[in-house]
N, C-alpha and C positions, 0 to 999 in steps of 0.2 A: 515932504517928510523931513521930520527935525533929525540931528544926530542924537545919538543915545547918550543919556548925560553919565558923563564921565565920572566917577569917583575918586574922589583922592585920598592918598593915604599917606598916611604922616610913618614916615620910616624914622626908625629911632636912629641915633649916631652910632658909627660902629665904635664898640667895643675897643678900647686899646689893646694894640696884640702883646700878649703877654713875650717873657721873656726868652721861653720855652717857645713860642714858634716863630719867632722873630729869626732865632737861633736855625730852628732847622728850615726855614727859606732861603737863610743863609747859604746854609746847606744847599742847598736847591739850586740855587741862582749857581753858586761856585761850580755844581754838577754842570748846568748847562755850559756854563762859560768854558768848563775846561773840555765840553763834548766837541770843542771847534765849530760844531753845526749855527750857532747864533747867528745873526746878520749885524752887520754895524750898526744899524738905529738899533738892533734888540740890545747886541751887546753896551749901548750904553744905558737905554735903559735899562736894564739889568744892573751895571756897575753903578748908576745913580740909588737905585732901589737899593742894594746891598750897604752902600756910603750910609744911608739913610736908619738901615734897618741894627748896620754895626754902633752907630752913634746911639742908639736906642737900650743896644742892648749894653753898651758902655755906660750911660747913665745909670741903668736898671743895678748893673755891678757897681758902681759908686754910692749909690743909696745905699744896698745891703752893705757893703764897707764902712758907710759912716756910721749906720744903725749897730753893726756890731761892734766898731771902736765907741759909739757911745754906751753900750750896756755895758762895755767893758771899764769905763771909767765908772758909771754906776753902781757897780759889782767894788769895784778899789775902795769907794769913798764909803760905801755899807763895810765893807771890810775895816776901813781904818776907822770909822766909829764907833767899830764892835770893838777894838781893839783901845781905843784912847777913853771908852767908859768906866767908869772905875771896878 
């Protein structure tokens, strides 16, 4: 008797997590860590995860930072052309 032929299934990539649960894993992780119950391999996995997930969400706030100081320079120079047209 043959074995049963196996199917494969093409799983799509995950999703990058948005900023909004990046943040509350954050959350999460900090809850565990401060319940004392962790174990030393969890607590650094955890502390690694959290390094990782804060760097994420520190990018994600710099983007928005740069995108709103650039409309805000967009918004000046439409300003100062409405302004210097005759």
């Amino acid at each position: 008797m043959s074995p049963p032929d196996e199917e494969t299934t093409d799983v799509p990539p995950a999703a990058p997590m948005t900023y909004e649960a990046a943040a509350a894993r954050v959350e999460e992780i900090i809850r565990r860590l401060d319940s004392g119950e962790a174990s030393l391999n969890e607590t650094l996995e955890l502390v690694s995860e959290g390094k990782t997930l804060i760097e994420l969400c520190a990018s994600e706030l710099t983007a928005v930072g740069d995108a709103l100081e650039e409309l805000r320079l967009d918004e000046l120079v439409a300003r100062l052309e409405r302004e210097a047209a005759p």
